[in-house]
C-alpha positions as CSV (number, residue, x, y, z in Angstrom):
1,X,21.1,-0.1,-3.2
2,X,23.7,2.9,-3.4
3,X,22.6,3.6,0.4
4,X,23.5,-0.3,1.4
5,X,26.6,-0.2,-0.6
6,X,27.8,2.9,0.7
7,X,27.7,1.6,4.4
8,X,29.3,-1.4,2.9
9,X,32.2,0.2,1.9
10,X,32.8,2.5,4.7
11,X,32.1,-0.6,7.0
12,X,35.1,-2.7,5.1
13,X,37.5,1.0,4.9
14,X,37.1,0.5,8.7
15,X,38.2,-3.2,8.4
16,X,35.1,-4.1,9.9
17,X,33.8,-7.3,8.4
18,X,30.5,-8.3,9.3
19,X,29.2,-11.9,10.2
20,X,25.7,-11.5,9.2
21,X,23.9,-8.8,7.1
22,X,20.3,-8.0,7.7
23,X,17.9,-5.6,5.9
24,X,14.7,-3.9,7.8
25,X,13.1,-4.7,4.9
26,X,13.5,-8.5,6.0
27,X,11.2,-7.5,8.2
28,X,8.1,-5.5,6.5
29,X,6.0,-8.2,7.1
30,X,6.3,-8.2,10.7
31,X,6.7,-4.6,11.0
32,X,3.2,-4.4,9.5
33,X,1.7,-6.8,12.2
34,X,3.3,-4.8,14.9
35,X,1.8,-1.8,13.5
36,X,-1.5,-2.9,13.4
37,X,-1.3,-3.8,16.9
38,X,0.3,-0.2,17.7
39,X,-2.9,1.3,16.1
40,X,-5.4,-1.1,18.0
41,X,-3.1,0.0,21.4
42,X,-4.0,3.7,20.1
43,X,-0.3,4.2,19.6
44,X,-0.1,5.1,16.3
45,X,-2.7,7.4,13.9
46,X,-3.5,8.0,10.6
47,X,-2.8,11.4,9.2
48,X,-2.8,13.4,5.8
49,X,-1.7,16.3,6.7
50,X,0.0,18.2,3.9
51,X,4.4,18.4,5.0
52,X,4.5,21.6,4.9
53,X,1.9,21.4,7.7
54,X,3.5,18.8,9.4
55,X,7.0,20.3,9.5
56,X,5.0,23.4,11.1
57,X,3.0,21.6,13.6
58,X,5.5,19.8,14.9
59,X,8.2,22.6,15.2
60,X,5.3,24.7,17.5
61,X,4.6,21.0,19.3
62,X,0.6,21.3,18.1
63,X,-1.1,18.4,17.3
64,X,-2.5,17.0,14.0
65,X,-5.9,17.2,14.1
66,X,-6.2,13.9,12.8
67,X,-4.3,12.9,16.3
68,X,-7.1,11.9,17.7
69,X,-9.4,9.4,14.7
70,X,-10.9,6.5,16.2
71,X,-9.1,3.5,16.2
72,X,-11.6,1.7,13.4
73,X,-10.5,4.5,10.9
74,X,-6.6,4.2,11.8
75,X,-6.9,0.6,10.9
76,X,-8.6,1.1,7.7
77,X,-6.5,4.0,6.6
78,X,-3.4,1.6,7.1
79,X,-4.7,-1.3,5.2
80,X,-5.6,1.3,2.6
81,X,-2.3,2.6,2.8
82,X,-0.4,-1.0,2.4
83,X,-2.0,-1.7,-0.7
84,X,-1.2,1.2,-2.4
85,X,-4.5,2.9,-2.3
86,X,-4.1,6.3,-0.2
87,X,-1.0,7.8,-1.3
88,X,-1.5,11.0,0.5
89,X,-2.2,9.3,4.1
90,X,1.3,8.1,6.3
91,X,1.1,6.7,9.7
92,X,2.7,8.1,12.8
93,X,3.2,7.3,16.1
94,X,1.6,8.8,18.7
95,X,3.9,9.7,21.4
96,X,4.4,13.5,22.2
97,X,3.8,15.9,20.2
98,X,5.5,18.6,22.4
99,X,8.8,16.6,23.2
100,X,11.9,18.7,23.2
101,X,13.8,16.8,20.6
102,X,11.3,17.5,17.5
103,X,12.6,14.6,15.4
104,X,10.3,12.5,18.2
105,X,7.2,14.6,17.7
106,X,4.7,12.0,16.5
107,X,7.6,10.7,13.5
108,X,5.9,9.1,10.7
109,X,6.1,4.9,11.1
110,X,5.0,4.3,7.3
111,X,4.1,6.2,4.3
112,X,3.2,5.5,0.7
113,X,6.4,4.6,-1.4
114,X,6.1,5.4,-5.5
115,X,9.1,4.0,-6.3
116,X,10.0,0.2,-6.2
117,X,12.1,-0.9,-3.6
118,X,15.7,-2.5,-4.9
119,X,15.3,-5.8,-2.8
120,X,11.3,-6.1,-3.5
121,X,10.3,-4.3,-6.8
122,X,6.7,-3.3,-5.6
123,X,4.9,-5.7,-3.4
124,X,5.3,-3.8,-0.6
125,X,3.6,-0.2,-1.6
126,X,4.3,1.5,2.2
């Protein structure tokens, strides 16, 4: 809420006054669909890599050796992952791992969230 108010703010310092106000979290349930269908396109994985890991891999553009699961698994990981069951799994997308700008080096889609969110409390668990 502090994050949303903050943009608020500055938006209103600017005299900007907006004519509609949307939240991605309107979206969470479509954002799942789509992801499910990124993962059956192969487009997104399952990982668990540990961050410290991560940061690594992707700063020397390696992959994750979870990269590669089959499809089946990414799906079950996911659903897994949306009800709150696999804390230590996220979901990336799969898209280059060696790209020049490393923030787009297979970035995590969804991850496992432990604290509730401010619009949702905690039905939504990734």
């Amino acid at each position: 809420m502090e994050y949303f108010e903050s943009i608020r703010q500055d938006l209103e310092s600017l005299g900007i006054k907006p004519t509609r106000i949307s939240h991605t979290s309107d979206y969470f349930d479509q954002l799942q669909t789509l992801m499910r269908d990124l993962i059956t396109k192969g487009l997104a994985f399952a990982d668990n890599t540990p961050q410290e890991k991560m940061r690594e891999e992707r700063m020397n553009g390696t992959p994750s050796a979870n990269r590669d699961l089959p499809v089946e698994k990414n799906h079950e990981v996911f659903e897994c992952l949306v009800k709150g069951e696999m804390k230590d799994w996220c979901i990336r997308a799969k898209i280059d791992y060696q790209n020049k700008n490393k923030v787009l080096r297979d970035p995590v889609f969804f991850r496992a969230v432990d604290e509730p969110h401010y619009r949702f409390g905690t039905k939504y668990k990734a």
